[in-house]
VODRENVEX-979239 format. One record per residue (C-alpha): x, y, z; residue in three letters. Coordinates in Angstrom, 1 decimal. Each point is the difference from the previous one (the first is absolute). Last residue first. Layout:
// residues N
+--------+--------+--------+------+
:      x :      y :      z : resn :
+--------+--------+--------+------+
:      X :      Y :      Z :  ALA :
...
+--------+--------+--------+------+
END
This chain:
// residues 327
+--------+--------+--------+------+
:      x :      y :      z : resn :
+--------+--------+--------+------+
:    9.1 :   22.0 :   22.6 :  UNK :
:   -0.4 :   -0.1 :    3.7 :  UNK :
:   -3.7 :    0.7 :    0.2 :  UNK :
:   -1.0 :   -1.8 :   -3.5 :  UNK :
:    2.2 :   -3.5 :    2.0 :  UNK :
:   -1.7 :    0.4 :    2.8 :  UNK :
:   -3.7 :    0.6 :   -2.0 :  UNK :
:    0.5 :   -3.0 :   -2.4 :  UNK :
:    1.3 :   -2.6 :    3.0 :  UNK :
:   -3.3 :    1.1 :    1.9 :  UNK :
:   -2.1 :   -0.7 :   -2.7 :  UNK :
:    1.6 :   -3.0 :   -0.9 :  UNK :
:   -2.6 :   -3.0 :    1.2 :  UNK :
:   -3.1 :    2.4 :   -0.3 :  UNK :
:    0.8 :    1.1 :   -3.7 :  UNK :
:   -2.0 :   -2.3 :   -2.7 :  UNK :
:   -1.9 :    2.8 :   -1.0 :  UNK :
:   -2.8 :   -2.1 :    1.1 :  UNK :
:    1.3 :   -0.5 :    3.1 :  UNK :
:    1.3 :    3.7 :    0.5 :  UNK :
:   -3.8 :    1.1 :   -0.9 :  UNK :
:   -1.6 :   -1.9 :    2.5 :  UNK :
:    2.3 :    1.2 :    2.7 :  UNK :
:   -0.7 :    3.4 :   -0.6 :  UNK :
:    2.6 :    2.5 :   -2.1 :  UNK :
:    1.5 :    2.8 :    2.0 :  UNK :
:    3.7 :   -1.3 :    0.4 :  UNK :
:    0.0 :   -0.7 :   -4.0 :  UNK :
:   -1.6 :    3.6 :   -0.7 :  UNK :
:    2.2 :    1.8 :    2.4 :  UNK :
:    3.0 :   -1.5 :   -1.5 :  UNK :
:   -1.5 :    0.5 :   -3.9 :  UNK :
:    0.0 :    3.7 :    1.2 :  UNK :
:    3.7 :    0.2 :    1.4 :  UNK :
:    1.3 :   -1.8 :   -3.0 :  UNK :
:   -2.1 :    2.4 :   -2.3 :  UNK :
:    1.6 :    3.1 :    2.1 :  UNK :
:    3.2 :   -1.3 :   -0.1 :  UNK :
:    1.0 :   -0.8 :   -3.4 :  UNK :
:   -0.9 :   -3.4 :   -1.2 :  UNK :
:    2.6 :   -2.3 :   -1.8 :  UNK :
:    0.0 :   -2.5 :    3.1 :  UNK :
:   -3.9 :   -0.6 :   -0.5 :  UNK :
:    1.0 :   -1.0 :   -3.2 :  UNK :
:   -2.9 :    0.6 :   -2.5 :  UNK :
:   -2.0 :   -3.0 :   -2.1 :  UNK :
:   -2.4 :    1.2 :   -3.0 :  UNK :
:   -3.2 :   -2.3 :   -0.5 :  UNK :
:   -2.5 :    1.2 :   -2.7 :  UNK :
:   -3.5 :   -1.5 :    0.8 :  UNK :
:   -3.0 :    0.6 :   -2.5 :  UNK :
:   -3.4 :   -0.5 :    0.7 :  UNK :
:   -2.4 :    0.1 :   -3.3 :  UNK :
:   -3.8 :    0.6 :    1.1 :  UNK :
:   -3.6 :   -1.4 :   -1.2 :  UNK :
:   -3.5 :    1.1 :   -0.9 :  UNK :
:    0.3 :   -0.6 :   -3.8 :  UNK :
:   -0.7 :    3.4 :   -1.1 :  UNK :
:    1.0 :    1.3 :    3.3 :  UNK :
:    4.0 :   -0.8 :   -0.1 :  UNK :
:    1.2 :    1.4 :    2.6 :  UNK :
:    4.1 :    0.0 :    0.0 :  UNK :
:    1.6 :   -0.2 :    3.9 :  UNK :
:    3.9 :    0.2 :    0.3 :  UNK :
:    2.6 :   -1.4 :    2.5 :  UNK :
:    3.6 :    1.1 :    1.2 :  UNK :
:    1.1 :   -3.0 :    2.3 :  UNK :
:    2.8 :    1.2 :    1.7 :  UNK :
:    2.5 :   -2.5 :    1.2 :  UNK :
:    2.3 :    1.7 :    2.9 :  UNK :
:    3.2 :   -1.8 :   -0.1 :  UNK :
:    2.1 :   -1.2 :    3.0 :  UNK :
:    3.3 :   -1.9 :    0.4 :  UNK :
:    1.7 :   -0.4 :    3.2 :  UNK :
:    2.9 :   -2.7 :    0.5 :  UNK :
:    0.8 :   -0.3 :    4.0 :  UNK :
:   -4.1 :    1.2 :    0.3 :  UNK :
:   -0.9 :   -2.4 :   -2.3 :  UNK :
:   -3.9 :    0.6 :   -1.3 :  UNK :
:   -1.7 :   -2.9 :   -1.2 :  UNK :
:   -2.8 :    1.7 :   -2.5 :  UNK :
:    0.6 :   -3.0 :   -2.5 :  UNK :
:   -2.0 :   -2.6 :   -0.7 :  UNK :
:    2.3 :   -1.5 :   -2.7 :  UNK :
:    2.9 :   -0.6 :    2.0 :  UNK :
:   -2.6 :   -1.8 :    2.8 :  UNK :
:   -1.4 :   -2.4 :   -2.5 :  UNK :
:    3.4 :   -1.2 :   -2.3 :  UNK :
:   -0.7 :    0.7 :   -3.1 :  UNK :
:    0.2 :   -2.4 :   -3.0 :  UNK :
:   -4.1 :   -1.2 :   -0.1 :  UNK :
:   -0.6 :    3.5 :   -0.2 :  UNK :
:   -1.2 :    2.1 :    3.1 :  UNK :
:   -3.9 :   -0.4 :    1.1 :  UNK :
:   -0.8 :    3.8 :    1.7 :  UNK :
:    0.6 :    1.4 :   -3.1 :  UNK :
:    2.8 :    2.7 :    0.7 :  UNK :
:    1.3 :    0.7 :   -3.6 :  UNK :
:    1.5 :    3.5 :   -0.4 :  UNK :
:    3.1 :   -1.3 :    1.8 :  UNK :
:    1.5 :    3.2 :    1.7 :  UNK :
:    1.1 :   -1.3 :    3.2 :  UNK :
:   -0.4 :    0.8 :    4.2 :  UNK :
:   -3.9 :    1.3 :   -1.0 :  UNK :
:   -1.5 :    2.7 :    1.8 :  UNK :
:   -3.8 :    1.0 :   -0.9 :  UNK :
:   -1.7 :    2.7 :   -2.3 :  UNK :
:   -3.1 :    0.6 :   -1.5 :  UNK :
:   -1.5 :    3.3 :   -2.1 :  UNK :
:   -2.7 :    0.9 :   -2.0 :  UNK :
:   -0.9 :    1.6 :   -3.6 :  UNK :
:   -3.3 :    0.2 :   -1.3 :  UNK :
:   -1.3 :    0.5 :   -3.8 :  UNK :
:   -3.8 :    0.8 :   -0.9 :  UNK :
:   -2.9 :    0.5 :    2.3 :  UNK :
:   -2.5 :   -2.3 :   -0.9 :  UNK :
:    1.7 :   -3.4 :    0.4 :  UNK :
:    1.7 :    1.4 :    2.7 :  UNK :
:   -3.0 :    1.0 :    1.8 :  UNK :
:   -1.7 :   -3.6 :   -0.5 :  UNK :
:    3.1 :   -1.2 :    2.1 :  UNK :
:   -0.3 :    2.8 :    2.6 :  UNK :
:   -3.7 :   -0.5 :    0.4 :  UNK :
:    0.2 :   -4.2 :    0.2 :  UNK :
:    2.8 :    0.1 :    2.6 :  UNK :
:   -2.0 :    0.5 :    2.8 :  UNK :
:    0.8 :   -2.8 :    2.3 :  UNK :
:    3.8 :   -0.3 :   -1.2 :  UNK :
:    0.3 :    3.5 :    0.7 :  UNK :
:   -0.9 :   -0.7 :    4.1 :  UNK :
:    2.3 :   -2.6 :   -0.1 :  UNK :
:    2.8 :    0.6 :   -1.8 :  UNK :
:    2.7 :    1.0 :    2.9 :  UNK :
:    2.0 :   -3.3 :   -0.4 :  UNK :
:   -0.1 :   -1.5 :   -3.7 :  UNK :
:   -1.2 :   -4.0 :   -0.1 :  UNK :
:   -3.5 :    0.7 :   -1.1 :  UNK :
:    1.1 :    1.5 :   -2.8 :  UNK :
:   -1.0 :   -2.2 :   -2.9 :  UNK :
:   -3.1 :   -1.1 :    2.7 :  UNK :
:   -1.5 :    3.7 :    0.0 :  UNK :
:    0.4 :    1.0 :   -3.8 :  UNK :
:   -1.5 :   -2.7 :   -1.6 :  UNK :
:    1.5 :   -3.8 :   -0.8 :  UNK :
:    0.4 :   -0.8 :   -3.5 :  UNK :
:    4.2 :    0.0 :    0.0 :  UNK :
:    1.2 :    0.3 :    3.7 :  UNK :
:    1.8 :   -3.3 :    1.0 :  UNK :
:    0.8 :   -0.6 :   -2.9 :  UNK :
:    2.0 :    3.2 :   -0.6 :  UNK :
:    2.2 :   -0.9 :    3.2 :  UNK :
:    0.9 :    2.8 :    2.4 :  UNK :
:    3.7 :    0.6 :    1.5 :  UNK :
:    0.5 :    3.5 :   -1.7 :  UNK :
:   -0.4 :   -2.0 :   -3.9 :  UNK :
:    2.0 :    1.5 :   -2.3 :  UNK :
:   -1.2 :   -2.2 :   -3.5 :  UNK :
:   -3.7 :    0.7 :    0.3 :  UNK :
:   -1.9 :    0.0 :   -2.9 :  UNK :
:   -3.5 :    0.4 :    1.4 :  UNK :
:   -3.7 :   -1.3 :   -1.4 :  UNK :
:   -3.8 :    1.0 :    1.1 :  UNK :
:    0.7 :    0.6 :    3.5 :  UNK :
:   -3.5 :    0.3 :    1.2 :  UNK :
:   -3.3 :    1.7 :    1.0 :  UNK :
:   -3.5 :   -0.8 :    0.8 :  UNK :
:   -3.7 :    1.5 :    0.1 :  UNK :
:   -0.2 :    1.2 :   -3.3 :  UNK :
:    3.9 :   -1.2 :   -1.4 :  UNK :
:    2.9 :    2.2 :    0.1 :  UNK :
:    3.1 :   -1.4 :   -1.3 :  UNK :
:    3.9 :    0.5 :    1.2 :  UNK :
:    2.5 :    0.4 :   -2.8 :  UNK :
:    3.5 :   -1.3 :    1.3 :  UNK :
:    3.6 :    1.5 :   -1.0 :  UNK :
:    3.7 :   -0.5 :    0.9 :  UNK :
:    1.9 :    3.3 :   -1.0 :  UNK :
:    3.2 :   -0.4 :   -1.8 :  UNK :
:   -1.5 :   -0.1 :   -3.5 :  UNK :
:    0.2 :   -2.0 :   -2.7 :  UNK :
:   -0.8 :   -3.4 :    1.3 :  UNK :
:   -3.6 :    1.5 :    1.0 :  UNK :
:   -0.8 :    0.8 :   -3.8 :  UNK :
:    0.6 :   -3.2 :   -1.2 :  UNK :
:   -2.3 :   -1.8 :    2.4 :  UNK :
:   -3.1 :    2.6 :   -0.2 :  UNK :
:    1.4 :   -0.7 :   -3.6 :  UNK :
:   -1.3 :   -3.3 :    0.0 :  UNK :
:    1.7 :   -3.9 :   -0.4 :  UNK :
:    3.8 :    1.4 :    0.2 :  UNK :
:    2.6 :   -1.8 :   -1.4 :  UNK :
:    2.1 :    1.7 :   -2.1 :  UNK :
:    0.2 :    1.8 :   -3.3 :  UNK :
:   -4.2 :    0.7 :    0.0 :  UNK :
:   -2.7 :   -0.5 :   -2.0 :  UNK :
:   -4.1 :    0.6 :    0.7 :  UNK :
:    0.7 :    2.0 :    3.4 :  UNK :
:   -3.6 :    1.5 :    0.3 :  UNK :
:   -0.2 :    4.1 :    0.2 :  UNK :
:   -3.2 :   -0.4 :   -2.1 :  UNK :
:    1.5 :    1.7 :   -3.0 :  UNK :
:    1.8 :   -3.5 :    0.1 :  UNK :
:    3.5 :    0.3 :    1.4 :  UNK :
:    3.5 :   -1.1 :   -1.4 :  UNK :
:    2.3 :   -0.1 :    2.6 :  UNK :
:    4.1 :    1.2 :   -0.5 :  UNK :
:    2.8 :   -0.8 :    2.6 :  UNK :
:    3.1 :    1.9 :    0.1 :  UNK :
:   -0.3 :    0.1 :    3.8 :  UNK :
:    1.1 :    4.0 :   -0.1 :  UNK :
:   -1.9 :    0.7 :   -3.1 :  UNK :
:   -3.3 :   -1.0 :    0.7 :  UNK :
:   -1.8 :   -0.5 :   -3.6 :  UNK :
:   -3.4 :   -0.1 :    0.2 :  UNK :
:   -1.6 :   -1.4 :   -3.6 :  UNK :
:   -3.6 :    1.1 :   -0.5 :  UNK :
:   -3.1 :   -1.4 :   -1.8 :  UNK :
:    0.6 :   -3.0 :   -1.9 :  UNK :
:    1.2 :    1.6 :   -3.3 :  UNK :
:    2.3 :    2.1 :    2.5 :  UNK :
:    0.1 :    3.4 :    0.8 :  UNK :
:    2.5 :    1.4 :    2.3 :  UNK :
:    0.0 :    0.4 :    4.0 :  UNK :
:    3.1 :    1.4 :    1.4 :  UNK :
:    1.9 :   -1.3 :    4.0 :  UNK :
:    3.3 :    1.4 :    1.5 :  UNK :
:    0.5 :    3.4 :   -1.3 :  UNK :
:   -3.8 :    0.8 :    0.0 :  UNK :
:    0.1 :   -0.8 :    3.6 :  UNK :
:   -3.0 :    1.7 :    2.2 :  UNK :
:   -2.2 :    0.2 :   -2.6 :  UNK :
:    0.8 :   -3.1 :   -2.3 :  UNK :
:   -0.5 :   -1.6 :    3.3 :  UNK :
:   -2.9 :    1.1 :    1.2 :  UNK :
:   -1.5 :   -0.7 :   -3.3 :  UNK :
:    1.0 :   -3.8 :    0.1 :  UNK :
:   -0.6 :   -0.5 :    4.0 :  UNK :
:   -3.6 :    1.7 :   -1.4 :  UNK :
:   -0.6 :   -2.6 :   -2.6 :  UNK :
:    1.2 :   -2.1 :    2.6 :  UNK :
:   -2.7 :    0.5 :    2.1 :  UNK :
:   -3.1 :    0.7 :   -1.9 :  UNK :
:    0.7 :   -3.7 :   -1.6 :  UNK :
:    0.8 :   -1.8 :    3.2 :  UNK :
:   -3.4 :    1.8 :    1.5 :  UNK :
:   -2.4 :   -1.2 :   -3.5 :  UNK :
:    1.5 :   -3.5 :    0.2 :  UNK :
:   -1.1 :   -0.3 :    3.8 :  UNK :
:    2.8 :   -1.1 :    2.1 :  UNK :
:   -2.0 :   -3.1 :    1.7 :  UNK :
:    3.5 :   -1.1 :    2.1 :  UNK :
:    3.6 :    1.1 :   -1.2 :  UNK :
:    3.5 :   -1.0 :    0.9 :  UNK :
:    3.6 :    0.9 :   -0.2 :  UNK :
:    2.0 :   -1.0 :    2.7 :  UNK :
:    0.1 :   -3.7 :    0.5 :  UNK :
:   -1.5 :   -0.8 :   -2.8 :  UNK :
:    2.8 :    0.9 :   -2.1 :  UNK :
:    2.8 :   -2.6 :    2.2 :  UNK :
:    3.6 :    0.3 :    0.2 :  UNK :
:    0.3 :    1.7 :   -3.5 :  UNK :
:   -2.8 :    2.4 :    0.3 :  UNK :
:    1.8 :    1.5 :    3.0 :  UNK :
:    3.0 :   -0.1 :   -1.0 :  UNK :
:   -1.2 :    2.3 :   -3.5 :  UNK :
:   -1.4 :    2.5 :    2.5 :  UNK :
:    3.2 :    0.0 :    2.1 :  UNK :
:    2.2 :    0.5 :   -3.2 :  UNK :
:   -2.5 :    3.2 :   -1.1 :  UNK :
:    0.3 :    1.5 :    3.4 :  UNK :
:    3.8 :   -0.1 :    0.1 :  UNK :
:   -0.1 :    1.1 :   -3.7 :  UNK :
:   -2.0 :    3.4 :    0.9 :  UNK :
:    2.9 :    0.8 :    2.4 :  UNK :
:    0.4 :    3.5 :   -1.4 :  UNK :
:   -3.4 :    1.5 :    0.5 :  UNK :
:   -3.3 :   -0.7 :   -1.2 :  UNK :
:   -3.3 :    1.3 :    0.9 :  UNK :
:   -3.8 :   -1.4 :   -1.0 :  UNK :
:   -2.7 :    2.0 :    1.9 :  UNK :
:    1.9 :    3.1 :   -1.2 :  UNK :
:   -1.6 :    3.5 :    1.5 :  UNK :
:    3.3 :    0.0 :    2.2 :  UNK :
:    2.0 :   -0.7 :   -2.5 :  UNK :
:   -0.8 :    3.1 :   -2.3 :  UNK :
:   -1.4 :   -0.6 :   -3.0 :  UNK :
:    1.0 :    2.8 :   -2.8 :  UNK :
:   -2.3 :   -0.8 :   -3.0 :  UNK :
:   -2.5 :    2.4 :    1.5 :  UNK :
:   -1.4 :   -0.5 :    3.7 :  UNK :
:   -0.6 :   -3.2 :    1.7 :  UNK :
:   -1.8 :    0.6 :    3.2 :  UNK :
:    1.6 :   -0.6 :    3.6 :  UNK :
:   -1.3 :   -3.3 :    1.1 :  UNK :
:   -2.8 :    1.0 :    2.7 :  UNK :
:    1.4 :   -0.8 :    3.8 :  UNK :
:   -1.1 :   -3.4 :    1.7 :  UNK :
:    1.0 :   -0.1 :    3.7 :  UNK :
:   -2.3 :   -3.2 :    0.4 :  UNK :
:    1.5 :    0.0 :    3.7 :  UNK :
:    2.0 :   -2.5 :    1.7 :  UNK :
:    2.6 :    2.6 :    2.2 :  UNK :
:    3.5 :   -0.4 :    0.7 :  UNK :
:    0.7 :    3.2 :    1.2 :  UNK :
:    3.1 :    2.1 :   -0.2 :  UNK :
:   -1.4 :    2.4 :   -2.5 :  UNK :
:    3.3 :   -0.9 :   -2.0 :  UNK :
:   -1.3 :   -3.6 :   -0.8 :  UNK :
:   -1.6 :    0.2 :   -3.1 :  UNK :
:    3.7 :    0.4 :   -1.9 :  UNK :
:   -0.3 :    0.2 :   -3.5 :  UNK :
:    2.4 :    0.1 :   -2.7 :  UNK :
:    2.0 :   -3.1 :    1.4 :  UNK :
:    3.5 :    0.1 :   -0.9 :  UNK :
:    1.4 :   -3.5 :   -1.3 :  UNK :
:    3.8 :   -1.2 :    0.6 :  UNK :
:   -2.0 :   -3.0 :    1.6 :  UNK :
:   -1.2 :   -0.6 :   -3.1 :  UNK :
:    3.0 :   -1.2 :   -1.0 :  UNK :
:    1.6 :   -1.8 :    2.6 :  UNK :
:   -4.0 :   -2.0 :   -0.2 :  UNK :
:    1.0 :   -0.7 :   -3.7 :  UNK :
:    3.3 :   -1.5 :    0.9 :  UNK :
:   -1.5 :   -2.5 :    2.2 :  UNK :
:   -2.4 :   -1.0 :   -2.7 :  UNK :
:   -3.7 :    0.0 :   -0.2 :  UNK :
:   -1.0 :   -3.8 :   -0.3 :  UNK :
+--------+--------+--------+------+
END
């Protein structure tokens, strides 16, 4: 799976984002409108895709991934035709949009050929958006589409009196299994998160708001001792358990990383459904200036018991805050 040397690379990463400076670790919707895209300029921050200079890194993980085992990681459950379609026809747009350098759209006796310049691959489309031929091995373009990018993505559906997770492509997993959560609603795919449960008992007015409403962005953030994007909670049959969990802090040999989850909302009303995007960016707590050190401090010390288990941080809390005093 991921290699050694891709971790020593990513670990050379900068996050953007750093949720934690208020000091609080707090589980709140905290959704903020996605900046609007304006003229042929797109700034980052109004991007729902971004890419940066370890692109490859995510690429390679996503290609492990489907190597060890496809069904493990990307799944789907009663996607409605009309939802995949109004989807990546959008993922398509978004993306000629956001990245005209990276991805055209040309006319084709079929419909449309995408070309995606930095993975060299081409896919030609019907004028319904539908992957008819392909130079690899993809079976749909929701599939396609996902291994281009570095964000993982998921389209949640709205039913009348129901709602699930429709299909993901999760290949940075933060310790959750897709199979576990495809085609369950709302409430039970997060029933495991500390702090949800008030929100996960009226969820049904923020999720039909999305869908209405436009883009959202969010934040989430935890503290990992590695930067393996891949954290499914069942490692590879070639991994030892405990080096593939992780989060082990060793106060004679400290390593830290903040992994920020930087996540997006996309209503799709037509169809009554919503794309969820997770980007994951990892920053070196020891790479922090003082003020951010001194705020992700407070935020660790502060954090209820609940939350440090799921976090995975009871056992090393105290090691974490000796050694972020004395560093």
């Amino acid at each position: 799976m991921e290699s050694f040397w891709d971790a020593e690379i990513l670990s050379q990463q900068r996050s953007p984002y750093l949720p934690f400076l208020s000091g609080k670790y707090e589980v709140t919707p905290g959704l903020k409108p996605l900046p609007a895209v304006q003229g042929l300029s797109v700034d980052d921050e109004a991007c729902i895709f971004q890419f940066d200079d370890f692109f490859e890194i995510y690429a390679r993980n996503k290609q492990l991934c489907r190597r060890e085992n496809l069904q493990k990681y990307i799944l789907t459950h009663q996607l409605p035709v009309e939802t995949e379609q109004e989807v990546v026809a959008f993922c398509v747009h978004r993306l000629l949009q956001e990245h005209p350098h990276l991805f055209e759209l040309k006319p084709h006796p079929a419909g449309f050929l995408l070309v995606c310049r930095h993975t060299q691959q081409k896919f030609i489309l019907s004028p319904q958006y539908k992957l008819i031929s392909h130079l690899s091995f993809y079976s749909n373009l929701w599939d396609a589409l996902a291994d281009q990018i570095q964000e993982d993505v998921a389209i949640w559906q709205l039913a009348e009196h129901t709602d699930y997770l429709a299909a993901i492509h999760l290949c940075a997993p933060n310790y959750w299994s897709p199979a576990e959560k495809i085609g369950r609603p709302f409430s039970e795919v997060h029933l495991p998160v500390a702090g949800m449960e008030n929100l996960r008992k009226q969820y049904r007015p923020m999720l039909e708001a999305i869908v209405r409403k436009g883009s959202f962005v969010r934040f989430a953030w935890g503290l990992t001792t590695d930067c393996r994007l891949n954290h499914h909670p069942e490692p590879p049959t070639s991994f030892d358990v405990n080096e593939w969990a992780g989060r082990q802090f060793d106060l004679q040999n400290p390593t830290l990383f903040v992994r920020v989850e930087r996540q997006t909302l996309t209503g799709f009303p037509a169809v009554n459904a919503l794309m969820f995007t997770i980007r994951t960016y990892f920053q070196p707590v020891g790479q922090l200036d003082s003020e951010a050190r001194l705020a992700l401090r407070t935020a660790i010390a502060t954090m209820s018991e609940e939350s440090l288990v799921y976090k995975g941080l009871r056992d090393s809390k105290d090691a974490i805050l000796a050694w972020m005093e004395g560093a």
